[in-house]
N, C-alpha and C positions, 0 to 999 in steps of 0.2 A: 488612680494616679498614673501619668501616662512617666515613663523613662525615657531620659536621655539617650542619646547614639552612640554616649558615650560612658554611659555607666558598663560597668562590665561586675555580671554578679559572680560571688564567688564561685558557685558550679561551673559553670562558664569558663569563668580563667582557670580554674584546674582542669575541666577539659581542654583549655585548648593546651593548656601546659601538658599534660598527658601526651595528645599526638605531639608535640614540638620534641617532646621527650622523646617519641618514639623517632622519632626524624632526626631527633639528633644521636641517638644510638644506634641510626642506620648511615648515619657519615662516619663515625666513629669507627666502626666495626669496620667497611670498607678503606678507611684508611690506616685500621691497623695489619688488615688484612694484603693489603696493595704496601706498606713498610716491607711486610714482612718476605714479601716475592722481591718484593728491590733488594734486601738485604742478605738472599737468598737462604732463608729459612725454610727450609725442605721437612719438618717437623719430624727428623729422622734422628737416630740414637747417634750418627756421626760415626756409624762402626764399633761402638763402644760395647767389647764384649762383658762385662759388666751390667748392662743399661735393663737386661733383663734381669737380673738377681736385682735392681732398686724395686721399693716400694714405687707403683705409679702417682699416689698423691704425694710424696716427695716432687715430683717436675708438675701438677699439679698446677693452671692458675690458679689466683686469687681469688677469683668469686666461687671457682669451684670449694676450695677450703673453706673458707665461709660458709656456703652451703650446707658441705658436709656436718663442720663443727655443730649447725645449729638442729638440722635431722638428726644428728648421732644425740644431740643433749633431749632434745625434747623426745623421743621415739625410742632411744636407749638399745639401737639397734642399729650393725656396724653397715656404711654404705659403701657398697663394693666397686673397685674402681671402671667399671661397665658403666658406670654414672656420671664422670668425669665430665666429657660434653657435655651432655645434658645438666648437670647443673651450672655448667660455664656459664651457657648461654641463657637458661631461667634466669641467674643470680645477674649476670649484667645487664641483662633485657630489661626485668624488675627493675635496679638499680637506677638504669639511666632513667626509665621511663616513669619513677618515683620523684626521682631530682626533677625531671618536668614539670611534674604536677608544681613541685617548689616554686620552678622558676614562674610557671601561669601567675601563681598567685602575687608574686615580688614585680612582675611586672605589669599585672592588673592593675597594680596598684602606684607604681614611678612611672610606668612611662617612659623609660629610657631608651637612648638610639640604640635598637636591637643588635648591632653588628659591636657596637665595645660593649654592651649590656654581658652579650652573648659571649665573648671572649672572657671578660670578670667574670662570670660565673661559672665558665670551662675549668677556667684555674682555679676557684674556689673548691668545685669537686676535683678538682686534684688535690689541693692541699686538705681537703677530707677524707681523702682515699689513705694518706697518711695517717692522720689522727686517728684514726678506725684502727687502721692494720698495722701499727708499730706497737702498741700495747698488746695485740693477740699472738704477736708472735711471726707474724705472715707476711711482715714487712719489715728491713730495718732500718732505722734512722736513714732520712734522704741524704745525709752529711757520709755515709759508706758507698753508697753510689755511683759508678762514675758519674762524671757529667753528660756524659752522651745516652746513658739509657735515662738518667731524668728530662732530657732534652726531648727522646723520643715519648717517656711518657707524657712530660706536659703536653708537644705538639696534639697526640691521641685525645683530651681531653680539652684542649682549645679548639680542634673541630666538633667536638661533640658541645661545646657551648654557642658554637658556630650554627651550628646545623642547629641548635634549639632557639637560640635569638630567631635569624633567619625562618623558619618555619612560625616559628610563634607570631612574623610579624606579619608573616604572609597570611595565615588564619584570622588573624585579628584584621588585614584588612578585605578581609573574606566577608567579612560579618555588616560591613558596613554599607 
């Protein structure tokens, strides 16, 4: 039985979701990383004689805690903040490039105009990133937030739906 040009099997669309994933957490990352030199975020203690007596996983991202909470539960054994980067970048690499695979599969499958496909789905894992991290503790409610750092998170994760539409649609017309 010969296949259509247009059937796409599921391996397939989680692959290509995969790389779109990774493509889209490689826009993501330079544009949070390109905010953060515009905003002039020097990733320095600010002179704050203090800054050394805090715990490091206090200032801590998000995927690093994450991380941490899930090695410390399953391994029962405490991760020292030497680790911090490194599971930054595991935990959000992983993350986006898991949502990928999501997205392969939802658009294997609709067919949607990857550029608002890609934006809808930016903002969905934003609004996941909440639902996750406000019950653990590590986020709180977006309604405490000013509006300009939820502006600047949403923008971070509508290029990162950006960058996986886009890449996704480009792979997919790779194939053809």
């Amino acid at each position: 039985m010969k296949k259509s040009q247009d059937t796409v099997t599921p391996l397939g669309a989680v692959a290509r979701g995969v790389l779109a994933g990774v493509a889209g957490t490689a826009a993501m990352t330079a544009w949070q990383e390109l905010s953060a030199r515009l905003q002039g975020d020097g990733k320095s203690d600010g002179g704050d004689s203090s800054a050394a007596d805090r715990d490091p996983w206090e200032s801590a991202p998000a995927p690093a805690k994450v991380a941490k909470r899930v090695l410390e539960g399953v391994f029962r054994k405490p991760v020292g903040p030497d680790r911090i980067e490194l599971l930054t970048n595991v935990t959000h690499w992983g993350y986006g490039t898991a949502w990928g695979a999501v997205y392969g599969l939802v658009q294997g499958t609709v067919r949607a105009n990857p550029v608002a496909h890609g934006l809808t789905f930016g903002a969905g894992v934003w609004a996941m990133s909440y639902v996750q991290l406000v019950p653990t503790g590590l986020y709180e409610p977006p309604w405490k937030y000013p509006p300009k750092t939820l502006a600047l998170d949403a923008s971070y994760h509508l290029v990162y739906g950006l960058g996986v539409g886009v890449a996704h649609a480009a792979l997919d017309a790779g194939r053809s």
